[in-house]
N, C-alpha and C positions, 0 to 999 in steps of 0.2 A: 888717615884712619889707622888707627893702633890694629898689629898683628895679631892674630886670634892663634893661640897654641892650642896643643891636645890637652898639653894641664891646666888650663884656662877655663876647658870647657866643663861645665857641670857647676852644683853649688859647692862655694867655699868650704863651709860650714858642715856639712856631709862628708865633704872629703880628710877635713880635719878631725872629725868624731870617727870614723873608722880608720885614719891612719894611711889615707890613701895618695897617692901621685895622680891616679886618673880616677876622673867618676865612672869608672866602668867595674859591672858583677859579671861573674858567670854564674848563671845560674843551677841547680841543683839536679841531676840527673841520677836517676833511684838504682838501688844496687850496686852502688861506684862507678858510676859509667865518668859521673865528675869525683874523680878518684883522688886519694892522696898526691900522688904524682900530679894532678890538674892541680889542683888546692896550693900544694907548695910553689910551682912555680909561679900561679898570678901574685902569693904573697910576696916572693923576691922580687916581683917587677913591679911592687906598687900598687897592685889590683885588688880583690879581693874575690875569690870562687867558694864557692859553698859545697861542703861534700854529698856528696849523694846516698843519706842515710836509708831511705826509704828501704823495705824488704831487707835491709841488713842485718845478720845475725848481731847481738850487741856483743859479744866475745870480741868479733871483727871491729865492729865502732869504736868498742873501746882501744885496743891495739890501734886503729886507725889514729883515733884523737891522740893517742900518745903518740904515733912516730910526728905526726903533723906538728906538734909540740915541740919536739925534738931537733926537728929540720927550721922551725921557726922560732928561734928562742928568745929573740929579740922583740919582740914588738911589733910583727908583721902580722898583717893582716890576714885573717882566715875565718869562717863561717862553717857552722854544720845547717841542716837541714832538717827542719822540724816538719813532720808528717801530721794530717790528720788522719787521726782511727776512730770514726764515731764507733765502731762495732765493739774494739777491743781500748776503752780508753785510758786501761794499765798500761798498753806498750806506750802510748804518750806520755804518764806517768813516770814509767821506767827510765823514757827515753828522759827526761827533764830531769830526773836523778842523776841521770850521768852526766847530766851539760853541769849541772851546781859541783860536781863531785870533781868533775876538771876545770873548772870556772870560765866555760866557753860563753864567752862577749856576745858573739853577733850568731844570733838564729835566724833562718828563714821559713816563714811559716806559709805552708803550699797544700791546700786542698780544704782549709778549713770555709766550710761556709755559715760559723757562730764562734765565737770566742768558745772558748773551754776552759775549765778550770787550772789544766796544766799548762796553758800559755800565762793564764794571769799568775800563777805562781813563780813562774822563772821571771815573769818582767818585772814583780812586783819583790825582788830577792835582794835586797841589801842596799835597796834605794833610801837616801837619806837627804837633810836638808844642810847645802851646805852654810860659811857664816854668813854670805853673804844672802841668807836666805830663800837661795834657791835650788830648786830639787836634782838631783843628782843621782841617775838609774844607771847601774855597773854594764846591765844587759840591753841589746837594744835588738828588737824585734822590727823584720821587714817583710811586711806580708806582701804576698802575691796574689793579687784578686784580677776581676776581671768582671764583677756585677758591683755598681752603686752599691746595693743595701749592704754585699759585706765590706766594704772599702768602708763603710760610715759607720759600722761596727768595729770599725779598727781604727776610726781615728776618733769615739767617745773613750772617755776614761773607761777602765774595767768595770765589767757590770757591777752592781751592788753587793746583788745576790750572791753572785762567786765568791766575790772579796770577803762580805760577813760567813760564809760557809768557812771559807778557810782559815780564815780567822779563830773561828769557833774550836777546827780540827787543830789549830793550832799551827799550821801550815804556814804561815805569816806573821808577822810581831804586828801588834795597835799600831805602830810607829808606821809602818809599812801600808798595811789597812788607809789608815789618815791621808797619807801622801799621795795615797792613789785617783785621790780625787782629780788631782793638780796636773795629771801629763792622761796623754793618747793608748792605748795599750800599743803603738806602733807608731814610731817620728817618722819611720819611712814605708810610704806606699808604691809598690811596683805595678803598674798598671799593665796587664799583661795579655795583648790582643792576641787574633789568630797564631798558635802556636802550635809546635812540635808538640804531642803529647797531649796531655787532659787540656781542652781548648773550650769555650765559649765561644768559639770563632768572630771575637767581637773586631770590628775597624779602630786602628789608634789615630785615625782623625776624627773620631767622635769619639772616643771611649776616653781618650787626654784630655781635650778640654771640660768633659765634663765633672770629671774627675777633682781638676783644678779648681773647677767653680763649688763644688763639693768639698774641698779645705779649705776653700776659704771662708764658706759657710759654719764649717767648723771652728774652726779659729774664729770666728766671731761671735760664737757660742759662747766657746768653753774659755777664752782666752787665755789661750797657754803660752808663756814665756819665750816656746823655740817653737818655731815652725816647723808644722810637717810637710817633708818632702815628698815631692810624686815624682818618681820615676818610670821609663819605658822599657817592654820588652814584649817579643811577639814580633818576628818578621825582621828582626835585625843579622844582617849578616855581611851587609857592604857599607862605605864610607859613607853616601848620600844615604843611608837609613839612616844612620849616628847623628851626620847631620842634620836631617829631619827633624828626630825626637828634641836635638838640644833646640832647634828652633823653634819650633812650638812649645820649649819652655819646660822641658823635662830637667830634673833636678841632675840623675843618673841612668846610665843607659844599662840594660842587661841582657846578653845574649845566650843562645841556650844551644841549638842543633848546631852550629858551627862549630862549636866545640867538642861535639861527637865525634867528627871525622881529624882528630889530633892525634899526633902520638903519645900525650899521655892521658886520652880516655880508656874509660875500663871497658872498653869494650871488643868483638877478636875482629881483627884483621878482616878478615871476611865480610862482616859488617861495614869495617871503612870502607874496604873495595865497593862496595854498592853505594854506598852514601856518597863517596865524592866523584861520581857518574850525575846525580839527580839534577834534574832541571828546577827551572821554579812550578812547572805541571805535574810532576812527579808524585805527589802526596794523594791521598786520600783520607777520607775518616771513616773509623770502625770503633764498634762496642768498647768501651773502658772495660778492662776485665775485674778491676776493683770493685767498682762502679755500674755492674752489668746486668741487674734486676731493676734501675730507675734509667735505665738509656741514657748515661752520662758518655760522651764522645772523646776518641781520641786523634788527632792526627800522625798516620805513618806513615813511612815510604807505600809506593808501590810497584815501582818498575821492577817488573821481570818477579813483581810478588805474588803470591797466590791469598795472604791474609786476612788483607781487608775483604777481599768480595766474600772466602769461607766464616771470618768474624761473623758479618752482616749478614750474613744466611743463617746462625744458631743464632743471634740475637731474633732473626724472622721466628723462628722455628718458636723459641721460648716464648716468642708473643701470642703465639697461635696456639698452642698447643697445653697441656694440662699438665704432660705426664712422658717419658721418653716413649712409653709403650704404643703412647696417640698415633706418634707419628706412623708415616707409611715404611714396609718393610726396606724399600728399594732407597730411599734415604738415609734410614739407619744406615743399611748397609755401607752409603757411601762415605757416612759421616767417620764412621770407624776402619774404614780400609784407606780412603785417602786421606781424611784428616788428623785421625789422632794413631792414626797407624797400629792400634790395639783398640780390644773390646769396650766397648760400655763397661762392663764388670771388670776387666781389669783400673779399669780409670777409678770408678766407683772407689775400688778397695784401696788403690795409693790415697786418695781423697780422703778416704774414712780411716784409717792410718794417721793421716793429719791432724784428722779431728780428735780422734785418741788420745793426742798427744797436746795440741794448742788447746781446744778447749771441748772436753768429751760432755760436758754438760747441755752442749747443744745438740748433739749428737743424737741422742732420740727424738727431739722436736723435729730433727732434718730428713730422719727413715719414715715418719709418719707423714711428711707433706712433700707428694711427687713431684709436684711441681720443684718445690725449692731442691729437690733432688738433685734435678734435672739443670737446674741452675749452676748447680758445682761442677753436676759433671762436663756442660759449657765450659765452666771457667777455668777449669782444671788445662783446655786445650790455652786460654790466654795465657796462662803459666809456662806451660810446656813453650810456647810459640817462642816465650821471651828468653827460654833458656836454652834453648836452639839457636839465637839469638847471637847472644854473650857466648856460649862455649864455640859459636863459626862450624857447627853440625856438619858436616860435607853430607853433600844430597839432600840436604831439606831445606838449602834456601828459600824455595819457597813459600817455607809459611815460615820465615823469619818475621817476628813482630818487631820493627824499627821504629821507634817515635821519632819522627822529623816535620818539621814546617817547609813552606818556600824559601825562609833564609839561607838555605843551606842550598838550594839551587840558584839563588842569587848568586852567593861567596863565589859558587866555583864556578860562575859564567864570568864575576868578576875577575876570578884568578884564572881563568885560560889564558894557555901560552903564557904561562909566569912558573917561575919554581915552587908555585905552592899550588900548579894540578895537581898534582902528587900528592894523596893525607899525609906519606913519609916527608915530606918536607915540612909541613903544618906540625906549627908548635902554638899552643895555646895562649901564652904571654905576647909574643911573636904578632898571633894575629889581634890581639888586642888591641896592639901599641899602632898594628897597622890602620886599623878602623877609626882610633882614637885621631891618629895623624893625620890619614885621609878625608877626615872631616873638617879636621882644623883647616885644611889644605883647601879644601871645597869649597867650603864658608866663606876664605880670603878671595878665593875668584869669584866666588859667586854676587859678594858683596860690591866688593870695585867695580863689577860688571854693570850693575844694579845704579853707580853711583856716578860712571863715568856723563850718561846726558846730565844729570844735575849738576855735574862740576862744570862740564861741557858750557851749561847754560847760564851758570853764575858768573862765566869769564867771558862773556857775551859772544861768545864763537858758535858759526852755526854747525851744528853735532848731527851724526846720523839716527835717526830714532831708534834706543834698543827695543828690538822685539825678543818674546818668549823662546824664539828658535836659537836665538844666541845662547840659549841655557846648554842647549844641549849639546853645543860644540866644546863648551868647556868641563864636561864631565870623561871627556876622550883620553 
């Protein structure tokens, strides 16, 4: 039986259209948590990490994409981070002005649940047909879904409707329009189970294959030229997860919180100190603060945290109640002495401050309706939590908001007693190559293991029967 390597594993074809050594991503963590420093180093090692656009000022994005440019000038793979903003869908606008204006290849596109107008326009940018008459798209979009319906909105061609709009606005040439028919708005789909962060808390032994039977449904539809690729992520953080996804037949694997606890995430010190402590019980789910008037879920740490359970109490409070004034006195009280450590009215007025400034047009819709009042001034604590967070606040660990999954208490049960307990020892590329090789590594024994009575029994010698308990001694 031929040796299984780490660059073996994944699809050819994927690795060759992004430029890669390994099928492995990092995925996209918001505010630069997967910062330039994360970005450049998977590019020198053959990876490819997606920057973590999200809440970033564009002054910063822009400077980012340039130094990222600059460190990779050759032809190294790198990715930004395409956010959805149903609320405000200029900043996706703005943001896709700037991917054309530096001619950023690979987007990742994370929270949308409909195509939008500003994803078909960056996919649909400078696609042509080449002589041999086949379509040829400069940019390639890899959406992160986690329900059916939007995975099969991303693997139909671009709506109509979008394409003749843009068309019209002039946003796109006929040529472009036309072509659009012929490819997916996305060749690669990342199937993305229980995770660190905005979760669906879905299983990847059912969320993959169904997935799978879902492209291929497509592809049998639309019949397009290249296959779209499904890859995994959610819960990966050890070799036997890598190995897992490629055995079930994933294209590309992507990891996300493991990469949190590195030395080159953006995120302080203080936060890795917690993070590479956590077990795989360690997490919880609390209110998305985005997300926090339709109770969309996020997973964060929570050992020794105080935030999920105070999250989960103003998301109770907001479901019950009308107005802040509803509430009981002795509530209020506690909500602003121990959680936001200032007044309702001081919160208020930073809040409406903002709105002043991002978009003061909503601004009297928001003073006339308490409820949605009351809403910000919740969300105003998500904000705060996350920037206590990132700046490592001394004395407010505990309502640091941390998005993490169990992978990251897998990684570091896997690495005890090794030089990578320590985050300071953890480097991003580093553990890539380790996950990628420990898989490859896993596979070979696991397979000859698998293979040894069948050999056994074809060379007519009588063999000890392998049982399922042999699995477990070669994962030591």
């Amino acid at each position: 039986m031929p040796t299984i390597t780490a660059d073996a594993l994944g699809d050819a074809q994927f690795k060759s259209d992004y430029g890669l050594r390994y099928a492995y991503l990092a995925g996209a963590m918001y505010k630069g948590i997967s910062s330039v420093e994360l970005v450049v180093a998977l590019g020198r090692a053959g990876m490819l990490g997606y920057l973590g656009t999200g809440g970033m000022a564009f002054d910063l994005l822009e400077s980012s994409i340039r130094s990222i440019q600059q460190q990779l000038p050759n032809g190294e793979p790198y990715g930004m981070n395409l956010l959805c903003n149903l609320d405000r869908p200029e900043v996706e606008e703005s943001t896709v002005d700037l991917y054309l204006k530096y001619g950023i290849r690979f987007a990742e596109a994370a929270a949308f649940i409909r195509v939008t107008p500003s994803l078909v326009r960056y996919r649909l940018h400078g696609i042509t047909r080449n002589a041999r008459g086949e379509i040829e798209s400069p940019r390639r979009i890899l959406a992160k879904v986690s329900r059916p319906e939007v995975a099969g909105a991303f693997m139909q061609p671009p709506p109509e409707d979008i394409v003749r709009a843009l068309l019209l606005a002039g946003r796109i040439t006929a040529d472009e329009a036309e072509l659009s028919r012929g490819i997916p708005m996305a060749e690669d789909i990342c199937v993305e189970s229980d995770s660190g962060g905005h979760t669906d808390q879905g299983v990847a032994f059912a969320l993959l294959p169904a997935m799978f039977a879902q492209r291929d449904a497509m592809m049998a539809t639309y019949k397009y030229s290249r296959r779209i690729r499904v890859g995994a992520a959610g819960g990966i953080g050890t070799p036997h997860a890598v190995a897992a996804a490629f055995v079930m037949g994933a294209d590309f694997v992507m990891t996300g919180s493991v990469n949190q606890c590195t030395q080159e995430a953006g995120t302080s010190t203080a936060v890795k100190d917690i993070l590479q402590e956590l077990n795989v019980q360690d997490t919880a789910y609390a209110p998305a603060g985005d997300m926090f008037e339709i109770g969309a879920r996020v997973q964060v740490a929570r050992r020794g945290l105080f935030f999920p359970a105070r999250a989960n109490k103003l998301y109770e409070l907001y479901q019950r109640f009308g107005s802040i004034e509803e509430i009981d006195e002795r509530t209020r009280q506690q909500i602003q002495e121990k959680y936001f450590q200032r007044s309702f009215d001081e919160v208020w007025n930073e809040t409406r401050s903002y709105y002043l400034r991002a978009a003061p047009e909503r601004l009297q819709e928001i003073e006339r309706n308490p409820k949605q009042k009351m809403a910000l001034i919740f969300k105003w604590y998500f904000v705060h939590t996350t920037r206590l967070a990132m700046q490592g606040v001394p004395n407010r660990q505990v309502d640091y908001q941390i998005h993490s999954g169990p992978a990251l208490g897998a990684f570091n049960q896997w690495a005890k007693n090794t030089p990578l307990e320590s985050w300071r020892n953890r480097y991003v590329a580093d553990i890539g190559k380790r996950l990628m090789h420990g898989a490859a590594e896993l596979l070979n024994q696991r397979f000859a293991a698998l293979l040894r009575p069948a050999r056994a029994r074809a060379g007519g010698a009588d063999a000890e029967p392998f049982h399922v308990a042999d699995m477990s001694a070669l994962s030591r």
